[in-house]
C-alpha positions in Angstrom: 101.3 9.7 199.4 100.4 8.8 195.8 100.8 11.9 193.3 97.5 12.9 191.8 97.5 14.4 187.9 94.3 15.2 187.8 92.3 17.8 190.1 88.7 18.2 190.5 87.1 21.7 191.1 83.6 22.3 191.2 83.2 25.8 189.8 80.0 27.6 191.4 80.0 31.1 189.2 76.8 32.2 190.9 75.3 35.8 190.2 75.8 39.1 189.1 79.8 39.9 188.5 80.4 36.5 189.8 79.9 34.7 186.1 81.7 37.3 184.3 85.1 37.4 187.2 84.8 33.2 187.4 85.3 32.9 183.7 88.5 35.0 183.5 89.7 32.8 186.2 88.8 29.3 184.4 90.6 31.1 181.9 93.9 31.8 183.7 93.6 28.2 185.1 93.5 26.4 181.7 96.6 28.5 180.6 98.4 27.6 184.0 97.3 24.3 182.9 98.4 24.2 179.2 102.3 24.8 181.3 102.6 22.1 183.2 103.2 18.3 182.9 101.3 16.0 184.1 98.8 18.4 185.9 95.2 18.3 184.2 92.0 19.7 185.7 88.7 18.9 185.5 86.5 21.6 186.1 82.9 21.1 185.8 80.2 24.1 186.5 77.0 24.0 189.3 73.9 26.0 190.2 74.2 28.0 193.4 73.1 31.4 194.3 70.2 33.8 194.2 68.7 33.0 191.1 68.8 29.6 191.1 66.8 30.3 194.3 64.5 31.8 192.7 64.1 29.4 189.6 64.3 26.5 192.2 63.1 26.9 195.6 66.8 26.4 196.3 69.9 28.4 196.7 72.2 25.3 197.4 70.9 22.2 195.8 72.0 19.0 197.0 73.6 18.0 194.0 75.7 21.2 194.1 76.7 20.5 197.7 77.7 16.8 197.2 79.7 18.3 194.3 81.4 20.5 196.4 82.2 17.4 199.0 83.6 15.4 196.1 86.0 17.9 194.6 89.7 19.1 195.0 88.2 22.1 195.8 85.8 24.9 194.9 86.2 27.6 193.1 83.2 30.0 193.5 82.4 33.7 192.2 79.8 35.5 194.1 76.5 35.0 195.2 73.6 36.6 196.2 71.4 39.3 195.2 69.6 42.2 197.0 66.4 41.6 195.4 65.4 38.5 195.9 65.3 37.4 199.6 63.6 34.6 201.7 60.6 35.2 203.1 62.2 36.8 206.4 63.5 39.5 204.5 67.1 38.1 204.3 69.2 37.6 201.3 70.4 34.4 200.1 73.4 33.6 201.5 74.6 30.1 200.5 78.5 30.5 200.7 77.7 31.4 204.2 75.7 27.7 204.0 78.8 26.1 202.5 81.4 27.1 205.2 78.8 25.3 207.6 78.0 22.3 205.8 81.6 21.6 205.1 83.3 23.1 208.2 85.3 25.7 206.9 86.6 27.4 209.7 89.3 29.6 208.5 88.4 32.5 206.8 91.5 34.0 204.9 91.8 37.1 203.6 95.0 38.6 202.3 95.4 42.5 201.4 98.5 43.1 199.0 99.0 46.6 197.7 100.9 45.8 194.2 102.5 48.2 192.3 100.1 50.4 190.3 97.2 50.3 192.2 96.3 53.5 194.1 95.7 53.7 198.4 93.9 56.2 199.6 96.6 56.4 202.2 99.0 58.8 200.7 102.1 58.0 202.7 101.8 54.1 201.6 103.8 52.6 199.0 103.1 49.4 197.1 104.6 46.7 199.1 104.4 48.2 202.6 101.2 46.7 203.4 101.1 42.8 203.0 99.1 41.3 205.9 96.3 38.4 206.3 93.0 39.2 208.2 92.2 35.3 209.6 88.2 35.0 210.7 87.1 32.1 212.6 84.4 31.2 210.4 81.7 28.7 212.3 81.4 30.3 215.5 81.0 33.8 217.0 78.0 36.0 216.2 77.6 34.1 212.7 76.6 31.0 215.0 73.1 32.6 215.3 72.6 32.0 211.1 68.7 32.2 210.6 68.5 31.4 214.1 68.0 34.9 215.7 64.6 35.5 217.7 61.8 38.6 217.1 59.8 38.7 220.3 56.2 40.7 219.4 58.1 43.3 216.4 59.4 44.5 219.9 63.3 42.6 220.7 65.3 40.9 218.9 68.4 39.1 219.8 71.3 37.0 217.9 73.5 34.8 220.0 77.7 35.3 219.6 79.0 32.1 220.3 82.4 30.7 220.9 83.9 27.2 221.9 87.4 26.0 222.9 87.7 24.4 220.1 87.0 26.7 217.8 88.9 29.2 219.0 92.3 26.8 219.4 92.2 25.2 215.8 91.8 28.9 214.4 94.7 30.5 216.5 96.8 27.4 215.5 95.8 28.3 211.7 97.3 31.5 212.2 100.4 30.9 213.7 101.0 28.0 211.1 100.3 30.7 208.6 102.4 33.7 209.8 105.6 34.9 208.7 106.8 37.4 211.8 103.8 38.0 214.0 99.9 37.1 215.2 97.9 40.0 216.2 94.5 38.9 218.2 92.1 41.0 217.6 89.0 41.2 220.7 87.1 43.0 222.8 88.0 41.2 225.9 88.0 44.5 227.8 84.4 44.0 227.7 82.9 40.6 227.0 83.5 37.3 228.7 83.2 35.5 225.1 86.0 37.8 223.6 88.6 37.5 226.9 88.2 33.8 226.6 88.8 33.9 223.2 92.4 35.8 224.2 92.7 33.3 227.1 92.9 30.5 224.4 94.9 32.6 221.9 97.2 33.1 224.5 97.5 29.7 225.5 98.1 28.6 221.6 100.3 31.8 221.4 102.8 29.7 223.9 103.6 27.0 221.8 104.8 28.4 218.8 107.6 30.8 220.7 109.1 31.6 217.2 106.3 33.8 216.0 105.7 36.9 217.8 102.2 38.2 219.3 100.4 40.9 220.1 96.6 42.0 221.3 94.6 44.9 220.0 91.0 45.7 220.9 88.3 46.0 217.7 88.1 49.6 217.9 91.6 50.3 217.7 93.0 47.8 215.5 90.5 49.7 213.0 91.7 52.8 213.6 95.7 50.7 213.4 95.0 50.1 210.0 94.4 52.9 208.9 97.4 54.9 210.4 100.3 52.2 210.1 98.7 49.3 208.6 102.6 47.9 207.2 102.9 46.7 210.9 100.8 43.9 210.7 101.5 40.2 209.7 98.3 38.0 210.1 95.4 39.5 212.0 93.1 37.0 214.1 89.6 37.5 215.0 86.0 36.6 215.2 83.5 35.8 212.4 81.7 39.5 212.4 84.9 41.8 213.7 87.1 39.9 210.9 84.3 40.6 208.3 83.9 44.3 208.8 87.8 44.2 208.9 88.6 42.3 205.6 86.4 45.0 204.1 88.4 47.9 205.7 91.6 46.7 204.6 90.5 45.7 201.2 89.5 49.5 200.9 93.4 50.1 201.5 94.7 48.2 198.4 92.5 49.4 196.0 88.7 47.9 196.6 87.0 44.6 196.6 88.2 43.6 192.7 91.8 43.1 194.3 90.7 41.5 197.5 91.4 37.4 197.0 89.9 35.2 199.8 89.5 31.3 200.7 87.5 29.8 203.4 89.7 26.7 204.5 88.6 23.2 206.6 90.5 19.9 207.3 89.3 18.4 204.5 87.7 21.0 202.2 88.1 24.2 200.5 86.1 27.1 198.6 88.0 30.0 197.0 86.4 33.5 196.0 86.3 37.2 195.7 86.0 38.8 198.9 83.2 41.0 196.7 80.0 40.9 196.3 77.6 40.1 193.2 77.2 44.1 191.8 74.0 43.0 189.7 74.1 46.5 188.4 77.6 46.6 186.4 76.9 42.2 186.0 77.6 41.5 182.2 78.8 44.5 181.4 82.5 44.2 180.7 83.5 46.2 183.9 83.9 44.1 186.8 86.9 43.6 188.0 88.8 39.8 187.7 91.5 40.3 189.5 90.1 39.1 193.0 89.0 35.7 191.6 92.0 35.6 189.5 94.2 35.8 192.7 91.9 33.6 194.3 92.4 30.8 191.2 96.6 31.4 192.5 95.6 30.5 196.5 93.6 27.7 195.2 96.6 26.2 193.2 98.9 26.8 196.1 96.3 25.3 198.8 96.1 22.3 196.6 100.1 22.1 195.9 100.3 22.0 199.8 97.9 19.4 200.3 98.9 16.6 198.1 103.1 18.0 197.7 103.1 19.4 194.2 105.5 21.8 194.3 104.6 22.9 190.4 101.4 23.6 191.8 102.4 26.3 194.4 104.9 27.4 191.8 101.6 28.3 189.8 100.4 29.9 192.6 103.7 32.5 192.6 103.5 33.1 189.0 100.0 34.0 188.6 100.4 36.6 191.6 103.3 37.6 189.6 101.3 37.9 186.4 98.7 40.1 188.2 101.8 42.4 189.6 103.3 42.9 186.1 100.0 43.3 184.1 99.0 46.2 187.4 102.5 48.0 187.2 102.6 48.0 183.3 99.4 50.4 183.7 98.5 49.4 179.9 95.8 47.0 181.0 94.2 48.3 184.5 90.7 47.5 185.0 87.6 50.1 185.2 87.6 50.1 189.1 91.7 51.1 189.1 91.5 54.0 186.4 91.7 52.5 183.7 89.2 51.1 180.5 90.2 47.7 180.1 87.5 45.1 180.1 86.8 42.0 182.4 88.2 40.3 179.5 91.0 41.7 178.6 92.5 42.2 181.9 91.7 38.4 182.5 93.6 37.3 179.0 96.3 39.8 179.5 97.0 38.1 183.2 96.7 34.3 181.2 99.1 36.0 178.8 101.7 36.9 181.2 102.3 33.4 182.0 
């Protein structure tokens, strides 16, 4: 495969905090950048998101989306906002759009409890919880995207929907991703759509012997991370239950700002903050960067993987590594962990690190 020096990523800041966190992570990419040889990237900036809805007529414009389809990959900060909505009454969801348009069906969300950053579980020390919650990100209950049914003001009904297919390539995602185990999370005690997605997991489960696995119904595994969440490797599940669980975790590591995510296909890539677009604290110097900063790292190491640039995934390491050191000095801590640093100055005291 030929070497590539030069990376394309479409950069789709969005609304709300997403400008402000997308900025201190161009910023700790042009200083990765500025350290390595032969490595430039071209990163060029689209419209996407709530307001350009509302300026438009369109939340995703095509020129955004092809964009997206030509690039390395996308790096995007948050989108959305809860008062402007389509006519149905539903808020603008184009990342949601992208994963479809572009097939990203692997929905990653790590939670990393680094050094400096309070749990509210007492007994948990930094380290001990490490784990990846892995949605399946084009099926299940998400399948029924503005395509539910209101009968008379009087039913309405979304469909959950699941296919071999989709279930396989996203249990193979996980075991390809885990380090010691793959838990499957289901209600297959239940539903027929959940016990064949653990018939299938299962059945993927089988060919990678090395790496253990384990079941756990919804309900449980959300009371399991709560009590002993350091027992868990990478967690897979369906669109909605690995939503409302990305969330849940994230609250055990310290919130949303330190909750990195990516939403991976075959042939594409978007990486964000698991948060939202917090319109009321947007341009004010207190959001949070570290999500999209760690976000910026997976994004390097995603890329490093794909085209065998080693320095890449390197970056990847000492980015995280940056984040650790600039948490666990404690002079620097954003608003959200205690401390009165800005967006800023937590994001150029992470570039400076490096």
């Amino acid at each position: 495969m030929t070497k590539k020096s030069e990376f394309h990523i479409a950069v789709l800041p969005g609304d709300g905090i997403g400008v402000d966190v997308t900025a201190e992570a161009v910023r700790v990419l042009r200083a990765v950048e500025q350290r390595l040889n032969d490595v430039t990237f071209t990163l060029t900036t689209h419209d996407c998101g709530a307001v350009c809805y509302q300026r438009t007529g369109d939340d995703l414009p095509a020129t955004t989306l092809d964009a997206c389809r030509k690039a390395d990959a996308v790096l995007l900060g948050a989108m959305g906002h809860p008062d402007i909505r389509k006519p149905d009454g539903t808020e603008l969801t184009p990342q949601v759009t992208l994963r479809v348009k572009l097939d990203l069906y692997a929905g990653v969300r790590p939670c990393k409890l680094y050094p400096g950053v309070p749990s509210p579980l007492a007994n948990v020390k930094p380290g001990e919880i490490d784990l990846v919650i892995l949605r399946e990100q084009t099926e299940g209950l998400f399948a029924s995207l503005q395509a539910g049914i209101v009968l008379h003001d009087q039913v309405a009904t979304d469909t959950l929907v699941m296919t071999r297919r989709g279930i396989e390539r996203i249990c193979a995602f996980a075991f390809k991703l885990a380090r010691r185990k793959v838990t499957c999370v289901d209600k297959a005690n239940i539903f027929k759509s959940f016990a064949f997605f653990r018939k299938i997991f299962d059945e993927v489960a089988a060919k990678h012997p090395s790496i253990a696995k384990q079941h756990a119904y919804i309900d449980a595994m959300a009371l399991y991370l709560v009590q002993k969440p350091g027992q868990f490797d990478v967690i897979v599940t369906e669109n909605m239950f690995g939503d409302i669980l990305s969330d849940l975790a994230a609250g055990l590591i310290g919130g949303m700002g330190m909750a990195p995510s990516a939403d991976i296909g075959d042939d594409h890539a978007v990486f964000q903050p698991a948060h939202g677009t917090a319109p009321d604290i947007a341009g004010k110097g207190i959001a949070n960067p570290i999500a999209a900063i760690l976000s910026a790292g997976m994004m390097l190491d995603w890329l490093g993987r794909r085209h065998q640039r080693a320095e890449l995934q390197q970056a990847a390491v000492k980015i995280e590594n940056a984040v650790a050191e600039v948490l666990a000095d404690g002079k620097k801590l954003p608003v959200d962990q205690g401390g009165t640093a800005t967006t800023q100055a937590v994001g150029a005291a992470i570039a400076q690190r490096l």
